[in-house]
MARNU-253802 format. One record per atom (N, C-alpha, C, O): x, y, z. Coordinates in steps of 0.05 Angstrom, whole numbers, plus 32768, in hexadecimal, padded with zeros to 4 digits. Example, Ala and Ser with C-alpha at 12.3 -4.5 7.8 and 13.67 -1.06 7.14 Angstrom:
<atoms>
81087F8E809C 80F67FA6809C 81087FBE809C 811D7FBE80A9 81017FD3808E 81117FEB808F 81028001809D 810C801780A1 
</atoms>
This chain:
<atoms>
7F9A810B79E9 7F9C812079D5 7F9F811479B9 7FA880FD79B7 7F99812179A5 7F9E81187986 7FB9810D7987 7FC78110799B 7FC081037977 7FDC80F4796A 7FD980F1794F 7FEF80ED7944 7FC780F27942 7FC780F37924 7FC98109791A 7FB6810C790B 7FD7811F791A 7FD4813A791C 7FF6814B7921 800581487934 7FF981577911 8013816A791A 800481787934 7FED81827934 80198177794C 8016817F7961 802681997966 803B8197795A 802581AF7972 802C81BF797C 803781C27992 802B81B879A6 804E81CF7997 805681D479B2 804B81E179C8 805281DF79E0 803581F379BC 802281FF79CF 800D81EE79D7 800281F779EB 800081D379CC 7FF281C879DC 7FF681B179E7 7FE7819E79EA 801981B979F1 801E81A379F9 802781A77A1A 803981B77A1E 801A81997A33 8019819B7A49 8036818D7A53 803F81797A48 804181977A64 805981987A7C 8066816F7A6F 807881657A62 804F81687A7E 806081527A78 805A813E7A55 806081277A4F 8050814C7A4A 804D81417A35 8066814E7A23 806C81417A0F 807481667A27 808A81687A27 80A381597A34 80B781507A28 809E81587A4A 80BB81427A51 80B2812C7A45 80C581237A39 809A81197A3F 80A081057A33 80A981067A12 80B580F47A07 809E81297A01 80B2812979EA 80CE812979F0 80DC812279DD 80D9812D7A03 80F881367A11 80FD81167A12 810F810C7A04 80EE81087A21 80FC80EE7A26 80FD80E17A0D 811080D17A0B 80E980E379F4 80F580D579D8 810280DC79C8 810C80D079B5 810280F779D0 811C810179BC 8141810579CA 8157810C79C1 813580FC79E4 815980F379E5 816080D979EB 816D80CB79FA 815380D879DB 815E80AF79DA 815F809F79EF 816180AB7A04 815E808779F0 816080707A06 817680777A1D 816F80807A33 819180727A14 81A280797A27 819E80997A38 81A0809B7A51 819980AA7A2B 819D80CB7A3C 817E80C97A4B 817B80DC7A5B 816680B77A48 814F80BB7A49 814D80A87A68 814080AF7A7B 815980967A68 815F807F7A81 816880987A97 815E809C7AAD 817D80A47A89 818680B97AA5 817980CE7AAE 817F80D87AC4 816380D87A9C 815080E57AA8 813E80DB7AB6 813680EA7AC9 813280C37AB3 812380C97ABA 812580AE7AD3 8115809C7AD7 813C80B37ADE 814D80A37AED 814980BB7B11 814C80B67B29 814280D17B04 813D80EB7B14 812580EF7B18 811F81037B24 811380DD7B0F 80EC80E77B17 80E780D07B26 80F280BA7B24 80D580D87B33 80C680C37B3D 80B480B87B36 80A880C37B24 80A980A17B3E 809C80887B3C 808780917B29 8082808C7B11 807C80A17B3B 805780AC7B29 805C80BD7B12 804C80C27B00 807880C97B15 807980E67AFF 808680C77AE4 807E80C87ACC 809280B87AEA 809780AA7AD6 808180997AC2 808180987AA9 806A808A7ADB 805D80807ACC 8049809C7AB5 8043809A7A9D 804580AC7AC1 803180C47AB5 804180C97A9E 803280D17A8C 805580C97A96 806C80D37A82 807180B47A71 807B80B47A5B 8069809E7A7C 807380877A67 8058808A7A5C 805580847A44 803E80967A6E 802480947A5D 802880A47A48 802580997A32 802F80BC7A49 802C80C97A38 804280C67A20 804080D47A0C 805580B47A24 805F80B67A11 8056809B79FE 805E809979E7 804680897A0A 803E807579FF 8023808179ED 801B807479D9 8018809579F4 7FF480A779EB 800080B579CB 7FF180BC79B9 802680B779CB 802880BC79B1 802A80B1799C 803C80A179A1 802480AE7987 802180A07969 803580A57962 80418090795D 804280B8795D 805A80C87946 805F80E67950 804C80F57952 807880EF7957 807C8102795D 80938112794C 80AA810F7952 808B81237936 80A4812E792A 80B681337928 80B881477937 80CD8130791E 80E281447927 80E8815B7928 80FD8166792F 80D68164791F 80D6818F7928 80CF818A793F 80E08190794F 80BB81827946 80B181827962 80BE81817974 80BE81917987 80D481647971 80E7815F7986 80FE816C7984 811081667994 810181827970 811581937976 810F81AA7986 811C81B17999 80F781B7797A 80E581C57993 80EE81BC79AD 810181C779B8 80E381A979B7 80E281A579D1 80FF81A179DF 810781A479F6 810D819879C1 8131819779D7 813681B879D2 814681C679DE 812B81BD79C5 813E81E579C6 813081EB79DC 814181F679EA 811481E979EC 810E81F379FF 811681F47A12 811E82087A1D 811781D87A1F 812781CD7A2C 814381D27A31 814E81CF7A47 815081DB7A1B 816A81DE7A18 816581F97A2A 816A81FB7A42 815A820B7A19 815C82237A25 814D82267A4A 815D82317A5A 813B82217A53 813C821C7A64 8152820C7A7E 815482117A96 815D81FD7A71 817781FC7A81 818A820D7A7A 819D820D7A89 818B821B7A6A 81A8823C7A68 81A5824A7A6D 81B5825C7A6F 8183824B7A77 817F82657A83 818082617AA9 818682737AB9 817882477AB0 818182407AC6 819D82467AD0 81A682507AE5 81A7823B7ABA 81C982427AC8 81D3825F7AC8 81E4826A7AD6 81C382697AB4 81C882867AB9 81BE82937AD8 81CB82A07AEA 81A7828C7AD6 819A82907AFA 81A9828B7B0D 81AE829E7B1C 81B382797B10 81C3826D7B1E 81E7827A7B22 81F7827A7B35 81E682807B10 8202828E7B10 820082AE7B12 820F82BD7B1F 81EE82B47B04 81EA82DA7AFD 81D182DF7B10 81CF82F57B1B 81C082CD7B12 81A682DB7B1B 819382DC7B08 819C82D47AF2 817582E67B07 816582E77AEF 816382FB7ADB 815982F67AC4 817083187AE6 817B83267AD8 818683277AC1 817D832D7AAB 81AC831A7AD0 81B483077AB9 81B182F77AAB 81C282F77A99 81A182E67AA9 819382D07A9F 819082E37A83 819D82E67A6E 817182F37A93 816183057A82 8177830E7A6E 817883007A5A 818783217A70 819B832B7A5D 81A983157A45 81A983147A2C 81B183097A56 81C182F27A42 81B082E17A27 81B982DB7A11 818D82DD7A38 818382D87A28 817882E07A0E 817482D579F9 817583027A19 8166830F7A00 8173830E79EA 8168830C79D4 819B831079F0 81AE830A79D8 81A682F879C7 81A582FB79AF 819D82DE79D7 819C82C379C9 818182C079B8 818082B979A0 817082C379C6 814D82BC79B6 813F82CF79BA 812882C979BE 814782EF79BD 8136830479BA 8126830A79D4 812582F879E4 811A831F79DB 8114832A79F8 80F7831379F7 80F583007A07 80EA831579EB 80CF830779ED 80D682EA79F7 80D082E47A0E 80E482D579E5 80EA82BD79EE 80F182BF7A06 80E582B27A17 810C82D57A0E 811382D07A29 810582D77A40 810A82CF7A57 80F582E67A38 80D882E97A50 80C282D27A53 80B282D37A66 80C182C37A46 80B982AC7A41 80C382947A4F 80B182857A58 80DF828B7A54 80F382807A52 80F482817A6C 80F5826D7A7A 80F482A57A79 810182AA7A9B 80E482A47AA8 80E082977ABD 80D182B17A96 80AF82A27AA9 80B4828A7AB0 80BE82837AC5 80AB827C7A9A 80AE82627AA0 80C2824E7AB7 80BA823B7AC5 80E0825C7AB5 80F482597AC2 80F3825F7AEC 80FC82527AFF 80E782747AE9 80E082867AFB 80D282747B0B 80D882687B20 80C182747B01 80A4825C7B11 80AB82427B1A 80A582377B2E 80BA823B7B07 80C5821F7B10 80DB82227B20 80E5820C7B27 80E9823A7B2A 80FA82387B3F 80F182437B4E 80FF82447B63 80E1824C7B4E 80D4825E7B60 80E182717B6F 80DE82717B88 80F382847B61 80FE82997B5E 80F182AB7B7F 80DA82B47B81 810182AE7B92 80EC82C27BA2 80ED82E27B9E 810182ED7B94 80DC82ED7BA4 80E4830F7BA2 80FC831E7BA9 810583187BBF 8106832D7B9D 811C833F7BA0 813983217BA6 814983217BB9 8139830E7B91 814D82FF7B92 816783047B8B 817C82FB7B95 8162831E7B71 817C83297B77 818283427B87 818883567B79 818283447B99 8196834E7BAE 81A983357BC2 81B783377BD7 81A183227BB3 81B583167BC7 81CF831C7BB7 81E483147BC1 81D083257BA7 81EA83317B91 81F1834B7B92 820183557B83 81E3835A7BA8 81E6837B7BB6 81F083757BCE 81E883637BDC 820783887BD5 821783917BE8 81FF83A27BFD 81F083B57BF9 8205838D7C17 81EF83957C2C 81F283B97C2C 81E183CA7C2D 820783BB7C2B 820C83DB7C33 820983F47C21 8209840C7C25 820783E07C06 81FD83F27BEC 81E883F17BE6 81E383F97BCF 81D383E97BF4 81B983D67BF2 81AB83F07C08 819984017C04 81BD83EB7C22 81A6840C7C33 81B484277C26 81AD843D7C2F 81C184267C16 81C884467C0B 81AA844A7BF2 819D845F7BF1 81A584317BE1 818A84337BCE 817184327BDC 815C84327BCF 817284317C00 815484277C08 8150843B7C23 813B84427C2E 8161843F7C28 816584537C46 815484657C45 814A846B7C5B 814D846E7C33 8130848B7C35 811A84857C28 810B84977C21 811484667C20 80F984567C1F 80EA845A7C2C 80F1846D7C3A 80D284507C30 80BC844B7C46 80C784367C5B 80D884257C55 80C084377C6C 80CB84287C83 80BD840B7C77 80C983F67C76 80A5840D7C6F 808C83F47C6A 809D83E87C4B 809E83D07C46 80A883FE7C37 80B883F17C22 80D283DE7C27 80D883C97C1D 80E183EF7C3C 80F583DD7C4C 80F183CA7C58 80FC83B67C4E 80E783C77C68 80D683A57C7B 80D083987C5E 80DE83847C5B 80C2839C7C4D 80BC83837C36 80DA83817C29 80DF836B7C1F 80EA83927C27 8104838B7C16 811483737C2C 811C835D7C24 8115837D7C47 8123836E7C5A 811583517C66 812283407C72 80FE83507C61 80EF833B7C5F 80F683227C4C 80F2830A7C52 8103832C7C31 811383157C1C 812383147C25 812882FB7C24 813E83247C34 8157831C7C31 815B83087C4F 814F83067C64 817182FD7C43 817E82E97C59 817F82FC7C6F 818183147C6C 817D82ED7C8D 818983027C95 81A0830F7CA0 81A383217CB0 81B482FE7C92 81D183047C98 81D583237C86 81E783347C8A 81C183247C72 81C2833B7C5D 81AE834B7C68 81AE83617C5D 819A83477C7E 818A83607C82 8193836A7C9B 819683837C9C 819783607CAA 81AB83697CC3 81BB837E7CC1 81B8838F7CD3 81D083857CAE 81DF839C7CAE 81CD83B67C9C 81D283CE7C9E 81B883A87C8B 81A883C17C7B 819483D67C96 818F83EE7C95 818C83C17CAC 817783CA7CC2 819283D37CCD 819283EC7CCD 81A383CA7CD5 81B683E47CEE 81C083EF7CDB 81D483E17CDD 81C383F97CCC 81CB84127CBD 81BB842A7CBE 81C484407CC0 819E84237CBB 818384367CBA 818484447CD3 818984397CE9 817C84657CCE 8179846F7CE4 816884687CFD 8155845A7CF8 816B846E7D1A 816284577D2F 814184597D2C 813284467D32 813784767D1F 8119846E7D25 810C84677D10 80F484677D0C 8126845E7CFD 810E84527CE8 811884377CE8 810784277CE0 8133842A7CEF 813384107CFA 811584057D0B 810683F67CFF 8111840A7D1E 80F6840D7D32 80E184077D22 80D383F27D25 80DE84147D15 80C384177CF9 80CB84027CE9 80BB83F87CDA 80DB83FC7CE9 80E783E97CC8 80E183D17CE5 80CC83C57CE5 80EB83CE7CF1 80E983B57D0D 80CC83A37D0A 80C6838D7D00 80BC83BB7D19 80A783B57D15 809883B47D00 808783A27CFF 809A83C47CEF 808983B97CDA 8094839C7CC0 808983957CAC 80A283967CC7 80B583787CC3 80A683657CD6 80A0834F7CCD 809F836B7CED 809E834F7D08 8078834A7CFE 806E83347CFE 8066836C7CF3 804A83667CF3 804A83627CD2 803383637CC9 805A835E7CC2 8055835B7CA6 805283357CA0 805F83227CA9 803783377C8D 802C831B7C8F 8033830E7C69 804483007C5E 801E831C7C63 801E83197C47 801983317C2B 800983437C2E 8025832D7C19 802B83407C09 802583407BF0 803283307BE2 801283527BE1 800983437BBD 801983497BB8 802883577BC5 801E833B7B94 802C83387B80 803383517B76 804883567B6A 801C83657B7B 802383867B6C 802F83957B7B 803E83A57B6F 802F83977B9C 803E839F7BAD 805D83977BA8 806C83A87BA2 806483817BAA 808183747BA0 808E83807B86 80A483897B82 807B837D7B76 808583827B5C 808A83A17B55 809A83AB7B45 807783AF7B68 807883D87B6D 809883D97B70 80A983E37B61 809B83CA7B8B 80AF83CC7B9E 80CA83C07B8B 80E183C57B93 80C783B57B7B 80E083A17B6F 80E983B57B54 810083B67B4B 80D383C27B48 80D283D77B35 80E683F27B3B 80F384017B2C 80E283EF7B57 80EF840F7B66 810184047B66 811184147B5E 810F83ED7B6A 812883ED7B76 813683E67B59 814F83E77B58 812783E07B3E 812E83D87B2C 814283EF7B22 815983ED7B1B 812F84077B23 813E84207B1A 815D84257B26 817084317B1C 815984187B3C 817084247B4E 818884147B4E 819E841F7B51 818583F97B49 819683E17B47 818683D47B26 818383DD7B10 818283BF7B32 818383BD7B14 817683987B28 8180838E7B3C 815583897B11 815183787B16 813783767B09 812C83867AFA 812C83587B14 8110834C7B0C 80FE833E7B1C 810983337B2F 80EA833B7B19 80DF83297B37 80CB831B7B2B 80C983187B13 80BA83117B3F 80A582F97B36 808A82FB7B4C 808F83027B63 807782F67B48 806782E57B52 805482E67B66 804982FB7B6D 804D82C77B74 803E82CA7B7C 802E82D17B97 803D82E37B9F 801F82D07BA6 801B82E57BC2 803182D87BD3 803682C27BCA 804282DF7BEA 805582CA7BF3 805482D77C10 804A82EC7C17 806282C37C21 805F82CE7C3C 808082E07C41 809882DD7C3C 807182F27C4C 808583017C52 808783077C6F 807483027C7E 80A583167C7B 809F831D7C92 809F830D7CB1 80AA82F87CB7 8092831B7CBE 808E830D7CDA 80A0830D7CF0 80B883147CEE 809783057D05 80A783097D1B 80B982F87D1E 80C682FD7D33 80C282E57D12 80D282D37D0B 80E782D97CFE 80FD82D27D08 80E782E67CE8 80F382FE7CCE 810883077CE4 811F83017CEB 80F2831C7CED 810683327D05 811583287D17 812B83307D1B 810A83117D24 812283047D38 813282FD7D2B 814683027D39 813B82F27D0F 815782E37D07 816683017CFD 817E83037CFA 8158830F7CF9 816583307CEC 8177833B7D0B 818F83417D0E 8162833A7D1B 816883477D3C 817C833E7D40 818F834D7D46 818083237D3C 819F83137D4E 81AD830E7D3A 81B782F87D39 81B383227D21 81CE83287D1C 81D483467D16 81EA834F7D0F 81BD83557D19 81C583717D22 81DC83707D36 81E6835C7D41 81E4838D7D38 81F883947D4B 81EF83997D6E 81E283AE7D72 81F283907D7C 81DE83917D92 81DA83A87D98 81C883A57DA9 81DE83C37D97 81D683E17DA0 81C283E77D8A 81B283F87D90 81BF83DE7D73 81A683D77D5A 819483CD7D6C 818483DE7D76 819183B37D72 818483A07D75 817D83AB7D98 816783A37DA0 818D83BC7DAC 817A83C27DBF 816B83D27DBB 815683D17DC7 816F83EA7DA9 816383FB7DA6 814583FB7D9D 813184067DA6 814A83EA7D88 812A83DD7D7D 811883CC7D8C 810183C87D85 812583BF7DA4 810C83B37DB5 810E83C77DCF 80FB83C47DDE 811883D27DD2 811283E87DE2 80F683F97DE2 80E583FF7DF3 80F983FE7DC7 80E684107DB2 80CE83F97DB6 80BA84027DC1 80CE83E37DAF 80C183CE7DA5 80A983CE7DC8 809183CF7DCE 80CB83CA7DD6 80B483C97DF4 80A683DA7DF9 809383D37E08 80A883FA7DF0 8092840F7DFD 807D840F7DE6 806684127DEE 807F840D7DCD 807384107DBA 805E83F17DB5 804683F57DB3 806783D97DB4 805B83C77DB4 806583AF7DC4 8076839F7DBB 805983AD7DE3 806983927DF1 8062837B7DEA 807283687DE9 804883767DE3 804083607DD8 805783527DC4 8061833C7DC7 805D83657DAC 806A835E7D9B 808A835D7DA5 8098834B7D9D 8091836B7DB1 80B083637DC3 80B383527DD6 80C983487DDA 8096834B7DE8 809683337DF7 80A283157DDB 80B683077DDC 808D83147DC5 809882FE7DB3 80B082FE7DA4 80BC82EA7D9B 80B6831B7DA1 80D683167D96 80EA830B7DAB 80FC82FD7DA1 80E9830D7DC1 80F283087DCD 80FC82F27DD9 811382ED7DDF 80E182E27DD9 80E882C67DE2 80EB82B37DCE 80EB829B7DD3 80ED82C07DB2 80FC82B87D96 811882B97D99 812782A77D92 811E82D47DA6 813E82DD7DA3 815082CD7DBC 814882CC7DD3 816682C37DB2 818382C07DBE 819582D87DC4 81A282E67DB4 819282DA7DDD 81B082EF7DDD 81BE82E17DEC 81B882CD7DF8 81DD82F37DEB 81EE82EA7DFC 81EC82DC7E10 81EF82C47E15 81E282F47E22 81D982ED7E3D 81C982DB7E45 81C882D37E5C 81B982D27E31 81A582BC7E39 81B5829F7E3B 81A8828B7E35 81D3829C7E42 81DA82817E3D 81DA82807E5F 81E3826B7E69 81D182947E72 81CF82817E82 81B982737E8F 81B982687EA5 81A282757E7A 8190825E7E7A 818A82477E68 8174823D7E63 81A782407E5E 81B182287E51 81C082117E73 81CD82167E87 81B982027E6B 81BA81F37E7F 81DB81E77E7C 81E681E87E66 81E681DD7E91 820481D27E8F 820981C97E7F 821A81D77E74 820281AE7E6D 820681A67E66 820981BB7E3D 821681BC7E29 81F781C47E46 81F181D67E29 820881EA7E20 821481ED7E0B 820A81F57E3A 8221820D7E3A 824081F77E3C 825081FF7E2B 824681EB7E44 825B81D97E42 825E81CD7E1E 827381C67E13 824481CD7E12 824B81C17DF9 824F81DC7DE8 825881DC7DD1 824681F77DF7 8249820F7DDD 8266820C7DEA 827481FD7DDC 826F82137DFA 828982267E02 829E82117DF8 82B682177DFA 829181EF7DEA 82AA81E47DE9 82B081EA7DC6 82C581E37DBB 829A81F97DBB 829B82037DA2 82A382287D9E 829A82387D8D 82B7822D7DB3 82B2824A7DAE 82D7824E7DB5 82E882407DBF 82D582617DAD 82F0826F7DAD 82F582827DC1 82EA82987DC2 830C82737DDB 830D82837DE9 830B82A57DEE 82FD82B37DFD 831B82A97DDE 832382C87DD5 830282D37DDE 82FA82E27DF0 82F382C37DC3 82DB82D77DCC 82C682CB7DDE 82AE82C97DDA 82D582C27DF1 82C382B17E0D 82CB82D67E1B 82BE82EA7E1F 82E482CD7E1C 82F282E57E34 82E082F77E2C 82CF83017E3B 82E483007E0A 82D383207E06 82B983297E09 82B083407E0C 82AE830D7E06 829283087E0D 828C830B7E29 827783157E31 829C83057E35 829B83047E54 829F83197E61 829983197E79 82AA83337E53 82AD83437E62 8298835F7E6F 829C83717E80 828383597E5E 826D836E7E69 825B835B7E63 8251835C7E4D 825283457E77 823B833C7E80 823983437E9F 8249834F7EAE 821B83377EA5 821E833A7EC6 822883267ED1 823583197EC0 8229831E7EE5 8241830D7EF3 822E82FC7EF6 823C82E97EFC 821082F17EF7 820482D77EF4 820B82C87ED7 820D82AF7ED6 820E82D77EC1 821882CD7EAF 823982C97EAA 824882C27E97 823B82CD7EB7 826282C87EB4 826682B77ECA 827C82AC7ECC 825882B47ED8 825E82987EEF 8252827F7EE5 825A82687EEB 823A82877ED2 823682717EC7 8248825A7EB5 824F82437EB8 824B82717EA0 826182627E8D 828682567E96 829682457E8D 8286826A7EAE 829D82577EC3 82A182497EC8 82B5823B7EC5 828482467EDB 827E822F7EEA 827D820C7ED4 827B81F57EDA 827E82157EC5 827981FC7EA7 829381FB7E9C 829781EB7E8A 82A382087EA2 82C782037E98 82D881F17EB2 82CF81F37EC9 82EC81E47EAC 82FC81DF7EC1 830581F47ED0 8305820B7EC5 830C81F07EE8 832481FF7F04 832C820D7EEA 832082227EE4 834682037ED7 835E820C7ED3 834C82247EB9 834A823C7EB9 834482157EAA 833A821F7E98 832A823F7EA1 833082567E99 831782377EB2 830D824F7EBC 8320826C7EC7 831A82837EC1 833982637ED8 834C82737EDE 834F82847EC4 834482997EBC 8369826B7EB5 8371827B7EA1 835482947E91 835682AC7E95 8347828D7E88 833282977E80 832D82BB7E96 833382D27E91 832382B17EAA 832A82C77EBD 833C82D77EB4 833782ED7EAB 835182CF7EB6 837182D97EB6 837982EA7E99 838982FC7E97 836B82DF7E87 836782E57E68 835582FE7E6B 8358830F7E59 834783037E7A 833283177E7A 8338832E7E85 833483447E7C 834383277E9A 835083467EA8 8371834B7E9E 837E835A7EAD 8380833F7E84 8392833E7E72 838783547E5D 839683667E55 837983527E59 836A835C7E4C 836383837E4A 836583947E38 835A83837E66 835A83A37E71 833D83AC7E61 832A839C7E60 833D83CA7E53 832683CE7E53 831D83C97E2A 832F83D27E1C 830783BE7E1D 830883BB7E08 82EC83C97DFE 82D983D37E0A 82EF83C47DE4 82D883D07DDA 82BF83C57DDF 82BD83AE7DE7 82AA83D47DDA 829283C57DDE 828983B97DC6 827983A67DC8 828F83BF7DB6 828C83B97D95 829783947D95 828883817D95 82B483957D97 82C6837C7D9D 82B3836D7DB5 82B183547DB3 82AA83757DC3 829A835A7DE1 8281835A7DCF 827B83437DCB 8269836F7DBE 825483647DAA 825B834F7DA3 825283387DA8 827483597D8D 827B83477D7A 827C83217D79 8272830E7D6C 829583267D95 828E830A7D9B 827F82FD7DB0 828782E77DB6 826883087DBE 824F83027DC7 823782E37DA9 823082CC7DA9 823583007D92 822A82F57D7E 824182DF7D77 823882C87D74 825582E27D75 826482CC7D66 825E82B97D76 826482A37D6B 825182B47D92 825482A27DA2 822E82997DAA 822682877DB9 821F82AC7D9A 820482AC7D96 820082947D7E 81F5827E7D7E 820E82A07D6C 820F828D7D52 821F826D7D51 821D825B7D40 822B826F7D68 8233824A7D74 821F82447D83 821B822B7D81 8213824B7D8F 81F882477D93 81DD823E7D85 81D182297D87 81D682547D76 81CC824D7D5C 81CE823A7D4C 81BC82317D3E 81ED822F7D4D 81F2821B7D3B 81F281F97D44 81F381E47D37 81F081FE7D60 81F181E57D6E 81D281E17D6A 81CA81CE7D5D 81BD81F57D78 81A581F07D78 819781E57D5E 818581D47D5B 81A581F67D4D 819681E87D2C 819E81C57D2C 818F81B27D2A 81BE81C47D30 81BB81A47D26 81B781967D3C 81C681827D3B 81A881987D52 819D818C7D6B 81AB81837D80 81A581747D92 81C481917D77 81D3817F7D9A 81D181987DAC 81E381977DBC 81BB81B87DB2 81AD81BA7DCB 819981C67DBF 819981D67DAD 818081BA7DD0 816481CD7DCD 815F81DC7DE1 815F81D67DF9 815B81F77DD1 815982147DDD 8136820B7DE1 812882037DCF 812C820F7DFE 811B82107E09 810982337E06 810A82437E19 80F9823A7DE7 80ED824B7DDA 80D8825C7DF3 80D482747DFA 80CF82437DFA 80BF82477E10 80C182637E2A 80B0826E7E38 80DD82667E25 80E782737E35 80FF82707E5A 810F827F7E65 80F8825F7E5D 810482517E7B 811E82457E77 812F82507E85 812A822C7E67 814282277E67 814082147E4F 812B820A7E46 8162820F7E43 816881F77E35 816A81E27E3A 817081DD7E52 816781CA7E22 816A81B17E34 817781A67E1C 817181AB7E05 818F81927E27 81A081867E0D 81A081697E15 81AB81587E06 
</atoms>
């Protein structure tokens, strides 16, 4: 590009900016940046800073205010959300810059859809969405974690849970104007901003991590539905999903390493409305003494809720879960047994 020439900040490309960034913060602060790029992004950035002749100092104030601001608006993201960001900024450099500022910002973090609700109360979240489209719901529940969509789907009445189920397990992909319809509606209602570009949404994948932290009378109900309505699609949730009961096709050694991670209390509670192939299993994997007492703990016990034996079923799903992720047992997906 020219160098004999006052240069502009608008025709100046990504890294022809960081290399104004790296000469205008001097040797020492410039070592520590770029102490953080790698090999190829460095040499492309020493080129370009070597392709300059003379670079002004308006210019290089330009590029440190940009810069500047792009990291305050980060931390605002980061702490408030883009929302906040957005607000805080308009105070500072006017609504236009700060739309400018969160674009730019946005893209490079790649902000996903409906990011802020992770700053909405699951339960204030189905009071603004509960009489949506079932098809508007599955794309909202499709962004959230699903420790946060789990209680929005068992809250919903049971036959539009069903509908919200399935149309979550067959949802693939989604345009940018659909998202942005959908982020608009909820804008009115809560308060937010969104971004971008086509993204994957959904899937039967989605639904299984939603399913197994539903409440289990949620979660039978919908493959129930699932099985008369679509088995194909409940045959694969299926052999996605962990339940309780499926630990007794974890093999000895497997179930010996969950139960040495689990809390009696909710062994016993857990134990108390299975069938008796599963409760001989997890016995049979405790000592003599251990097993007694345990026994003995159970009929101490008398009659309890069914809510309390859910409860710690999943609590005892999710030691599961947690062993399988960092690899000390592999859950055999396949369907037939684990192997550790």
């Amino acid at each position: 590009m020219p160098t004999d020439r006052t240069i502009s900040v608008s025709e100046l490309n990504g890294k022809q900016k960081v290399a104004i960034l790296v000469i205008a913060l001097g040797q020492e602060h410039s070592v520590k940046l770029l102490r953080l790029l790698g090999e190829e992004e460095i040499e492309e950035i020493t080129l370009e800073i070597a392709n300059f002749k003379k670079i002004n100092a308006d210019l290089q104030e330009e590029i440190l205010q940009e810069f500047y601001n792009l990291a305050v608006a980060q931390e605002y993201i980061m702490s408030g959300g883009v929302d906040y960001a957005r607000t805080i900024l308009n105070d500072a450099v006017g609504s236009s810059k700060a739309d400018e500022i969160i674009g730019r910002l946005s893209s490079f973090l790649r902000v996903s859809p409906f990011d802020f609700l992770k700053h909405t109360d699951p339960k204030q979240l189905l009071t603004f969405i509960s009489n949506e489209h079932p098809q508007t719901i599955a794309l909202i529940l499709s962004y959230l974690d699903a420790g946060d969509a789990a209680p929005v789907l068992g809250g919903l009445a049971p036959e539009v849970q069903v509908d919200v189920a399935r149309r979550l397990a067959n949802m693939d992909r989604c345009s940018p104007e659909v998202i942005r319809e959908v982020e608009r509606i909820l804008e009115q209602k809560i308060s937010s901003v969104m971004t971008t570009d086509i993204q994957q949404t959904g899937g039967v994948k989605v639904l299984v991590e939603v399913l197994n932290l539903v409440d289990r009378t949620t979660e039978k109900a919908i493959m129930e539905s699932l099985e008369d309505s679509e088995p194909e699609l409940a045959d694969e949730v299926k052999r996605l999903m962990f339940v309780f009961e499926d630990i007794k096709m974890l093999d000895d050694r497997a179930i010996q390493a969950v139960l040495g991670q689990t809390d009696k209390k909710d062994l016993a509670l857990a134990l108390k409305s299975v069938a008796e192939d599963v409760r001989a299993k997890c016995l049979k994997n405790m000592s003599q003494r251990a097993a007694q007492s345990l026994v003995e703990e159970m009929d101490f016990m008398g009659p309890v809720r069914l809510k309390d034996v859910e409860d710690a079923q999943q609590r005892i799903v999710a030691v599961i879960r947690r062993l399988e992720e960092s690899g000390e047992i592999i859950i055999d997906r396949g369907g037939d047994n684990a192997m550790i």
